[in-house]
N, C-alpha and C positions, 0 to 999 in steps of 0.2 A: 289572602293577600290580594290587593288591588292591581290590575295589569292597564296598562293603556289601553287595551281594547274591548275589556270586562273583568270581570270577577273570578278569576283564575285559581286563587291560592283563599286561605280564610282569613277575614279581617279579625281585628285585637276585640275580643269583651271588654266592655265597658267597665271602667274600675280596675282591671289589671295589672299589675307593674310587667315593666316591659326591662328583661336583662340587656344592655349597650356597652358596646366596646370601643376602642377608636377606629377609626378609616381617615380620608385623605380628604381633607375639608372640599377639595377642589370637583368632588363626583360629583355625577348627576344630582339636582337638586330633587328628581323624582326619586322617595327612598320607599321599598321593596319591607315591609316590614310580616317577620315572624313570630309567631308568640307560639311557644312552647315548655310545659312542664318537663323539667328533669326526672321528676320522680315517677313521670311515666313508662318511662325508658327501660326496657325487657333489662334484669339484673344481670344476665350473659354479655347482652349487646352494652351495659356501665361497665361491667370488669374487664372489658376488652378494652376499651377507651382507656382505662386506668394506667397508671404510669407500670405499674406491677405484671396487669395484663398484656401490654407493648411488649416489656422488656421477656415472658415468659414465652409468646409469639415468636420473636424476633431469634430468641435463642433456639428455640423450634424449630425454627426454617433453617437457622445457621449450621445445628447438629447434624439436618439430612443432607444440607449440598455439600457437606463434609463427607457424610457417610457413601454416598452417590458418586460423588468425585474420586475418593480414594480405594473404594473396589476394588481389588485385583488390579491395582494400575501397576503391580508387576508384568502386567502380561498386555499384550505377547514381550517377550525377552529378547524380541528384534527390533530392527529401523522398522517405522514406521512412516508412512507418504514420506511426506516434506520433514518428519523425523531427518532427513537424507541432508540437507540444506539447513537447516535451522540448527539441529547439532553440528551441524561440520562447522558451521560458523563461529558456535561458541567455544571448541576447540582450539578455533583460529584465536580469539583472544585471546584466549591460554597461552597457547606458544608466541603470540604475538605476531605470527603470519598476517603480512596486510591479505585482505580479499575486500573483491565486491559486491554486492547486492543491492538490489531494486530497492529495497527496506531499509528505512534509520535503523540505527542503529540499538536504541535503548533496549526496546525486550531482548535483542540477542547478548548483550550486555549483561542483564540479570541474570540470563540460561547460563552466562559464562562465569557469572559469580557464582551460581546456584553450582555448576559444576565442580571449578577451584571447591568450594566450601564442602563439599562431600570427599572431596579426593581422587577426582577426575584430571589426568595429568595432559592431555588434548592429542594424546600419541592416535586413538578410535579414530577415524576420519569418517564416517558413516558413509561409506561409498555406495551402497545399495541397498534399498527394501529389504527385508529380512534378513539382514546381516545379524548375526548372535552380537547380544552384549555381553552375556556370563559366559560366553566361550575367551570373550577378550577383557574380562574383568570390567567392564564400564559401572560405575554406579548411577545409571540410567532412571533410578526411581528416584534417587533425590534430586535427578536434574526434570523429572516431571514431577516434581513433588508445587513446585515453583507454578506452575498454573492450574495447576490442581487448586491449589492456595485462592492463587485471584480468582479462579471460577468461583469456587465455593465463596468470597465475601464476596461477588456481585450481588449474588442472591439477598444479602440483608440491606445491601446500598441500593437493591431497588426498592425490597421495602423504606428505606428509609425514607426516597426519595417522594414516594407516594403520601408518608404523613407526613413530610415538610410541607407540601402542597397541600395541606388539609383535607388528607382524607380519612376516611376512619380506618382502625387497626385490619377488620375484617378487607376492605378494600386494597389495603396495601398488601396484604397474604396476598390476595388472588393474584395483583401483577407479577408477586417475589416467583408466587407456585408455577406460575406459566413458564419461568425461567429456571424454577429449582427441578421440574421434571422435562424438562426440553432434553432431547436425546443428542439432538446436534451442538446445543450447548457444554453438556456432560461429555461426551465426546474430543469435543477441542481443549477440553479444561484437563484430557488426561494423558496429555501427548506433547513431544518439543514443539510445539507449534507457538504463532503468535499471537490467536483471534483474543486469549484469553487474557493476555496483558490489556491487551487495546481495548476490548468491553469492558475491562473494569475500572481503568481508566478514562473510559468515556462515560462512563455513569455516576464517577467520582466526579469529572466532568458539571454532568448535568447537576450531582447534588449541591455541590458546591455554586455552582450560579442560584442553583433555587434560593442557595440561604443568602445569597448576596442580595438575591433582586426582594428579598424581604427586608431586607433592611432598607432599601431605598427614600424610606422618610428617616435615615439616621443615618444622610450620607456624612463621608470625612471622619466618623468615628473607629476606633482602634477595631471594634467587632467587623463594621463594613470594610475595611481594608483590608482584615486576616481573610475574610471569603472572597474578596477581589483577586489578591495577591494566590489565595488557593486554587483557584479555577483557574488563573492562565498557568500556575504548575503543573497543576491535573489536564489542562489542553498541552502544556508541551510535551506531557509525558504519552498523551494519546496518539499525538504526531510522530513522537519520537521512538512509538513501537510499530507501528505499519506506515506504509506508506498514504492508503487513503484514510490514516487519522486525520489529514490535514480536512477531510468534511467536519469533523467536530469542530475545530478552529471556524470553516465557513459556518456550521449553524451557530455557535455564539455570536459570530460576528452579525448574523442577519437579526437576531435578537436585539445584539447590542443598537445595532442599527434603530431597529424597533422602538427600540427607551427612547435613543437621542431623539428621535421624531418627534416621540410623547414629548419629552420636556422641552421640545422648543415650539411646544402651540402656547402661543401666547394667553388663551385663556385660562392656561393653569399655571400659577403659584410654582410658583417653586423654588607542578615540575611539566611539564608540557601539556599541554591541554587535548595532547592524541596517545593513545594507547594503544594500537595499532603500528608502530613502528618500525617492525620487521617484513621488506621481502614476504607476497606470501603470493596466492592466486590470482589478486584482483588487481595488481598491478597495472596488467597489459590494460585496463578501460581508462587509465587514468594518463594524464600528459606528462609528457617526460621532466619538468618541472616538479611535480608531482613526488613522479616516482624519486627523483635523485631525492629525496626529503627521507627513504625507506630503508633501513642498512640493510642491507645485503643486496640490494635491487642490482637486475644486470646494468642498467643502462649508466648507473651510479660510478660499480665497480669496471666495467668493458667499457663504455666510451671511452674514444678516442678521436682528437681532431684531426679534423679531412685535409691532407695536402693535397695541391695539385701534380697530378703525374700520380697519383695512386691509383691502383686497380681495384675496382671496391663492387660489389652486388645491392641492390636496392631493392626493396622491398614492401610492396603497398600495407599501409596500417590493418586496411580491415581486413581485405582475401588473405594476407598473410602471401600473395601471391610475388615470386620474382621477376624483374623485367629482364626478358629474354629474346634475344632474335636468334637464328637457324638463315640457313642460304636457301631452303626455299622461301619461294615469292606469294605474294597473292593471285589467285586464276583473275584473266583477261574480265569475266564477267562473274558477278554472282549468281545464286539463283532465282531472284530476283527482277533478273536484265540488266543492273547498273554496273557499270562499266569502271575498274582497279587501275592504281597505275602502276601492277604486274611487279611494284616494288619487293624489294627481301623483306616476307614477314615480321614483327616485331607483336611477342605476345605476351602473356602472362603465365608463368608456370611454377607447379608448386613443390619441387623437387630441385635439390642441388646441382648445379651442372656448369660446363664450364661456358655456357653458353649464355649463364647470367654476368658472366664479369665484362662489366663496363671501365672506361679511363677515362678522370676527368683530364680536361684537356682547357688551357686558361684561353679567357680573348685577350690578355692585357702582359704586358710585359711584368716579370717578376725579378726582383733579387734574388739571385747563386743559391744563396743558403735562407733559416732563419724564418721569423714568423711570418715573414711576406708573404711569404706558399704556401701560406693557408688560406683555406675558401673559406667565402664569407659571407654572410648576410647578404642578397641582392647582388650576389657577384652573377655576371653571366659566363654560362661555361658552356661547351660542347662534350658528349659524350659518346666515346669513341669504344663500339663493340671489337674486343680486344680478337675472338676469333675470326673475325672477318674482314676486318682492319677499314671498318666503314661507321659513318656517325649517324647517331638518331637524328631522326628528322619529322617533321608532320606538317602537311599544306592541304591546301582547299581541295582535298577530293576528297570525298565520304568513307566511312569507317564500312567496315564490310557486315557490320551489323542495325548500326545506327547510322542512318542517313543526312543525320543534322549532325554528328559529331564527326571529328576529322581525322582521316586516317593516319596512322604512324608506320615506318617505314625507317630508313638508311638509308646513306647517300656516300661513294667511294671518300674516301678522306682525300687523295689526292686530286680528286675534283671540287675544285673553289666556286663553279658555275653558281655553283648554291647554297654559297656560305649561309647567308643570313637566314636561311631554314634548316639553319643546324644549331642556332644560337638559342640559348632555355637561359632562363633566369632563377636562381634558387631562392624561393621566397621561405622562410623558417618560420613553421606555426609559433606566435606569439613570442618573435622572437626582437631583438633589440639591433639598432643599426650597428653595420661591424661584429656583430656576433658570431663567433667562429662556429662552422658548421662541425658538427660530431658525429660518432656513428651511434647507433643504438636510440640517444634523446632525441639528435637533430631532425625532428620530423618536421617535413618540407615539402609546399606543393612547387613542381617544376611547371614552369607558364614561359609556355614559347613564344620568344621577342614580336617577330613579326604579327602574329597573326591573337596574340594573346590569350592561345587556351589552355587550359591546363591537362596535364596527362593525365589519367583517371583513367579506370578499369571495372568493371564488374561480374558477376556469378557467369553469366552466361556464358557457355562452352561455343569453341566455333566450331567449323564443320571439319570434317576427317581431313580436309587437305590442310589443315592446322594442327592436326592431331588433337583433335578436342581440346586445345590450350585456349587460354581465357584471351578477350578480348581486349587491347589495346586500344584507347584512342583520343583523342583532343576534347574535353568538355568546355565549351562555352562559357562558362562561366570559371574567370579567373581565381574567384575566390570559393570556390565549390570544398566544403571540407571532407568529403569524403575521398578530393584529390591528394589525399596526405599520404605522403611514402618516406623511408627511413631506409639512411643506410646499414645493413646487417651487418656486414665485414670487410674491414680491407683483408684483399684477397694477397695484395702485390703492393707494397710500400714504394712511394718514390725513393731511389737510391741520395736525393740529393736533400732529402728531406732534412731538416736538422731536427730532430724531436725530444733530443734530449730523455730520454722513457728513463733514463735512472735517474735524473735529477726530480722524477714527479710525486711528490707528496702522499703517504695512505691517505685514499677517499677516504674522507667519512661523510653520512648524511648530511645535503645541506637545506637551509631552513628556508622556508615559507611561508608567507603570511597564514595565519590561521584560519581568517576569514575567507582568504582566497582557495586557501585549500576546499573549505566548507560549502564555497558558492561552488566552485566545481563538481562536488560531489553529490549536490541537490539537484544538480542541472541532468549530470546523468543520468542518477536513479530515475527522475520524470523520465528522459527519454527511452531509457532502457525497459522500462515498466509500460513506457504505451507501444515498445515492441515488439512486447509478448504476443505474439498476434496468431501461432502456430495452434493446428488443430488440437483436441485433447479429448482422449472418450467419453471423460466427463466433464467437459466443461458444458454452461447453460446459458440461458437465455435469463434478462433479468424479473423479463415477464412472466419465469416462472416458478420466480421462488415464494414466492409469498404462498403460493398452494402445493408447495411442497412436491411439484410432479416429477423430481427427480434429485439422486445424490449421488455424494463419490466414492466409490472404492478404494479403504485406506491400505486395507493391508488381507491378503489370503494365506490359508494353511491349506495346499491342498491335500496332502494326507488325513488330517482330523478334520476336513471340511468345515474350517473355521473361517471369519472373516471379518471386519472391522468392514460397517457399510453409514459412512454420514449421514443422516437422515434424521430430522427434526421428527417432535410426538406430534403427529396427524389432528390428535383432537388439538392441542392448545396452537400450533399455527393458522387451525383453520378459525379457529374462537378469534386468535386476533384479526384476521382479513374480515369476518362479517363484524367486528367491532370499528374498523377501519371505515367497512361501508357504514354503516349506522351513525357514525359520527359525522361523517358527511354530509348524510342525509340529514340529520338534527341542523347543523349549520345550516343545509339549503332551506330548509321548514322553517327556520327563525328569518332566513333574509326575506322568505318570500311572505311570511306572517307580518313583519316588521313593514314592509312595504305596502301591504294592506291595509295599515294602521293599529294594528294588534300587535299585542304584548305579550305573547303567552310564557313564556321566561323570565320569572325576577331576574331582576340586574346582578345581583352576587350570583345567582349561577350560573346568566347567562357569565358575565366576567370571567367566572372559573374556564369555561367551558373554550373562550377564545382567546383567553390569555392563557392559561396554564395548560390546557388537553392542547390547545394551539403549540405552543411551543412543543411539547412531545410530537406532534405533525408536523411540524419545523425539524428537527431530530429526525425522524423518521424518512422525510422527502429527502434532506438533502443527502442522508446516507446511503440510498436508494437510487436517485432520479439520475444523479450523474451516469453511471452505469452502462445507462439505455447511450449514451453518446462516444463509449467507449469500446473501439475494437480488439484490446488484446482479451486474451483464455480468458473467462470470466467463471467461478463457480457459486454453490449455494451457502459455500462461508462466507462470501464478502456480503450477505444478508443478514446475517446474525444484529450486528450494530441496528440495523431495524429492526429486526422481531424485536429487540429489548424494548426500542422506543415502542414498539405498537403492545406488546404487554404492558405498557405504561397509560398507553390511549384505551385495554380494554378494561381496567382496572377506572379509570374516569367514568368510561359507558355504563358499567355497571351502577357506577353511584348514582348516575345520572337516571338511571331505570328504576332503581330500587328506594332513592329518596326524594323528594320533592325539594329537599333542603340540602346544604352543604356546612361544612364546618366555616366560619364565616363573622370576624375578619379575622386571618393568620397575618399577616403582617406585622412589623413592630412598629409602635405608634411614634409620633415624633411632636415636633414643634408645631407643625403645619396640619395637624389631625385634629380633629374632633369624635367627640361622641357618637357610637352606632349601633344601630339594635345588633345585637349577637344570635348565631344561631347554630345549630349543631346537622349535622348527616342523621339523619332518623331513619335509619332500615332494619331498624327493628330484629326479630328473631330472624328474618327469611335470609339476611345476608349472612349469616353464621351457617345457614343449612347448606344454602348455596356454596359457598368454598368449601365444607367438607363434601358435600358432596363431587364438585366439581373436582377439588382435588382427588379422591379415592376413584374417576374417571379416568383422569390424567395419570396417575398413578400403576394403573393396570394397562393402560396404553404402553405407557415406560417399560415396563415388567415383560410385555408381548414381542417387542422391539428390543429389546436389553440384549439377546444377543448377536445382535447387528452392531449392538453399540460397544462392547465390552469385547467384544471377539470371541467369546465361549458362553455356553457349551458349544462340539461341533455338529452343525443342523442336517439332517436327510436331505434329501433333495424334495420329500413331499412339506418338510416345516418350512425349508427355503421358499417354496411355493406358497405357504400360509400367511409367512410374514410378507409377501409383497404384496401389500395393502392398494398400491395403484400399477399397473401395465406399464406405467413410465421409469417404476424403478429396474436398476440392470443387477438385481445380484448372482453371485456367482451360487455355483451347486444345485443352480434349481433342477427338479425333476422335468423330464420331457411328459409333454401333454398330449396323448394319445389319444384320438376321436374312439366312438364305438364302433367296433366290427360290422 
């Protein structure tokens, strides 16, 4: 073959016929041409190619991530990690307990069908790691039977994925084997967990665009449209089982991206919709709108509207903390130096007492009886601590912790000196003008008239002359929402109240927009999810998962010295990181070749190589790179999604090593195509040798590791020591390492 900067590849003998296929009339007019005999081609490396030798391959690989997945996935016959969460959630389905989680919903969904459909009745709550299932009857193997499932068909949907991108039978094993013998893969695929929904979902994902972006000279037709219409199913379905599936949404979308750029260079041609309805755990994260939508929910069934002249306790959303004052005061100074104004305390406290009862108290003239006396949206009230017969208050002296925010305090009720720093305005989170204030839903920031801050509280304990009670004080910012407080209970009903309580209807749930519900429960999972932030013994660094220098602890026996230790096969994640770098380097070698006016890559493979290994690097980075900018617990699962891309990227390198040609053109041809020399992957006998052997490597890696993965048999403490292949793993049972005497 002829290269722009010499004689690279072999030119055509004279006389020959040359096999052509179609391509995209609008390519380089430089054409890269191959001439090769079929009949040369080693009889192993034709019957692999053959429709017959695919489909006996394919079944091959599908039979062992079957066999590997389902293992003794009886065992262990306890919760297992996040067994703990993931089970309890599908439970919650079952009974139809609302709860919350950081995760869409879909894979817990399926655990929850997968359960129903065994005869899982959702009574098991998995409250703890090693809690027995056959002590409580649970059928826990058909609710792992379920990613067991999708683990084991990853395995063939990467093959698949490999020879939609034209590569050959032998190339596509090697990527499937990297994922069919991965320990951390096998692992996840046999446990209530989620990773295994979302992989397989994400490479139905990728297969499905492959077959789209192939048809792209047959846009608008009923084929291009079934694999359009599949891949955003197959992306909702990846989003809708973890949380960070929304990176498969961002790399198709950077893809997608990709195309539109190409075709716009002008040189080229061209019964209720929730299931969830009952009262359950996850209530309290959601807004009291929300919740009344739940039957059984407290706020639904116990609200009640706030008259004035009631004695009522209040309560902040997050501390869950009561507002409280006591007759002692603030000391003259802190320790600090800054100087209190020796005011009655006013603090935060997390225990019932009669020192939380407050009485709202009106500024405005009311009617005897009847709705009048009830409080309301933007009504301003004063609050009058019932023990001490004095009103909250807050002015420009500093809080005794925080220097910028403003201290809170009391002020006698029969001294008017200082009414108007007694006057609070009740503002109702997302609440509507005149809206009657409640107990339970009406959550409400108080923002004091004069000075405009809002009352707001947080963790911090004050010092022993507070009795470690939490802090009190005026935030600055009126609309701060973490100033949000609800009333718990009227303690003392106005006597003059009309309330009518027998004329009030049985609550029943009321309705909510559906979308509104839905934008709210996306918004928390985001924030809830980047508040993960708390330490964990194994959590890692994202810089060090790709060489595997560490994993997690899913589940120990310490009697039978067993153990469940997550940890990928050493040989194939490290095959993918030097395939990773190598591809790299090939890119850098061609920009910097190209730039010296050299050619040394025909066009069809350099093409393959940045168009389609590119996209796999696209998959890969963006499943990965976020990561490094994200503080909450991070561990060596949420790498999985990559390794499958980069088994995809070493399975390219290979071809790329082993043939000088590609399978070439896979595309379907269209209106706009012409005629093009065809060519085949020619790697001859060596890439058949290479994957068994490669596999039967990988294979006894698995085998050495296996019981790390599997949880039995249980290990010595000198085999514990054997299997930890790097100093950075932490498993448990290892033997103590004694110097010589």
């Amino acid at each position: 073959m002829a290269g722009r900067g010499g004689t690279l590849r072999h030119r055509q003998p004279h006389g020959e016929t040359v096999s052509v296929e179609h391509d995209i009339s609008q390519d380089d007019e430089h054409v890269d041409v191959i001439y090769q005999n079929p009949k040369n081609r080693n009889p192993l490396e034709l019957l692999l190619e053959s429709h017959k030798g695919s489909v006996i391959v394919v079944a091959t690989l599908t039979a062992l991530a079957f066999a590997l997945r389902f293992y003794k996935i009886n065992h262990p016959d306890q919760v297992v990690f996040d067994e703990v969460h993931f089970g309890k959630f599908a439970s919650h389905y079952i009974t139809r307990q609302y709860y919350f989680d950081v995760h869409p919903p879909f894979a817990k969904l399926l655990f929850g069908l997968a359960g129903w459909f065994v005869g899982f009745d959702g009574q098991f709550t998995f409250d703890a790691i090693g809690d027995s299932y056959t002590q409580h009857h649970v059928p826990y193997v058909g609710m792992r039977a379920l990613p067991a499932i999708l683990g084991s068909l990853t395995v063939p949907v990467v093959y698949a994925i490999m020879k939609e991108s034209g590569y050959p039978t032998v190339i596509a094993a090697f990527s499937a084997a990297l994922i069919l013998f991965d320990n951390a893969h096998i692992a996840q695929s046999r446990l209530i967990l989620l990773d295994a929904t979302l992989i397989f979902f994400m490479s139905l994902t990728v297969y499905a665009y492959i077959r789209f972006r192939k048809l792209r000279y047959r846009e608008f037709t009923t084929e291009w449209w079934t694999w359009l219409l599949l891949t955003g199913v197959f992306m909702a379905c990846t989003w809708g089982s973890k949380v960070n599936g929304i990176l498969t949404v961002f790399a198709i979308g950077l893809a997608v991206l990709v195309d539109l750029w190409d075709i716009l260079d002008h040189k080229k041609e061209g019964h209720t919709m929730a299931i969830l309805t009952q009262s359950g755990p996850g209530d309290s994260f959601m807004s009291p709108a929300f919740q009344e939508t739940l039957a059984g929910n407290e706020m639904l069934l116990n609200s009640k509207e706030i008259h004035y002249y009631d004695t009522v306790t209040l309560r902040h959303k997050d501390t869950k903390m009561f507002l409280h004052s006591h007759i002692e005061r603030y000391p003259l100074t802190y320790a600090d130096g800054r100087v209190s104004s020796q005011g009655q305390q006013v603090t935060g406290y997390g225990h019932n007492d009669t020192n939380n009862n407050w009485k709202i108290i009106p500024t405005k003239a009311l009617p005897e009886t009847g709705r009048g006396r009830i409080v309301r949206n933007e009504d301003v009230v004063q609050l009058l601590h019932v023990n001490t017969q004095s009103l909250l208050l807050t002015h420009d002296v500093a809080s005794p912790l925080m220097p910028t925010n403003q201290e809170f305090t009391t002020w006698p009720k029969d001294d008017r000196s200082r009414h108007n720093d007694t006057l609070f305005q009740i503002f109702l989170v997302n609440g509507n003008p005149n809206e009657a204030w409640k107990t339970k839903s009406g959550h409400f920031r108080l923002v004091h008239v004069p000075t405009k801050v809002s009352m707001w509280t947080h963790p911090e304990q004050l010092p022993e002359w507070a009795f470690k009670q939490q802090e009190i004080n005026g935030n600055k910012n009126p609309v701060e929402k973490t100033a949000t407080w609800y009333v718990d209970e009227i303690i003392v009903e106005a006597p003059e109240a009309d309330r009518e309580e027998e004329k009030v209807p049985v609550k029943v749930p009321k309705s909510m927009n559906f979308f509104k519900k839905f934008g709210e429960l996306q918004l928390l999972m985001m924030q809830h999810n980047a508040g993960l932030v708390a330490s964990h013994p194994y959590a890692s660094s994202p810089i060090n998962w790709p060489f595997l220098l560490s994993g997690i602890s899913f589940w120990t026996d310490n009697d039978a010295k067993k153990q469940i230790y997550l940890i990928g096969n050493i040989i194939g994640w490290w095959t993918c990181t030097v395939a990773l770098s190598i591809y790299v380097g090939i890119l850098g070698a061609d920009l910097l070749a190209r730039r010296r006016g050299m050619d040394p890559i025909p066009d069809p493979v350099r093409n393959r190589l940045w168009n389609n290994t590119g996209f796999f690097l696209l998959i890969w980075a963006v499943h990965y790179v976020p990561f490094f900018l994200m503080n909450r617990q991070l561990f060596i699962h949420h790498y999985l999604p990559s390794h499958l891309a980069s088994a995809l990227i070493a399975g390219a390198v290979l071809n790329f090593v082993l043939s000088e040609t590609i399978n070439y053109p896979i595309s379907a041809w269209g209106n706009k195509t012409r005629p093009r020399p065809s060519q085949y992957s020619d790697i001859g006998i060596k890439g058949p040798v290479i994957l068994v052997g490669f596999s039967f490597i990988m294979f006894l890696m698995f085998v050495f590791i296996a019981p790390l993965t599997y949880g039995t048999p249980g290990l010595t403490g000198e085999q514990v020591n054997s299997k930890r292949l790097l100093s950075t793993w932490t498993l448990h049972f290892a033997a103590k390492v004694t110097g010589d005497a």
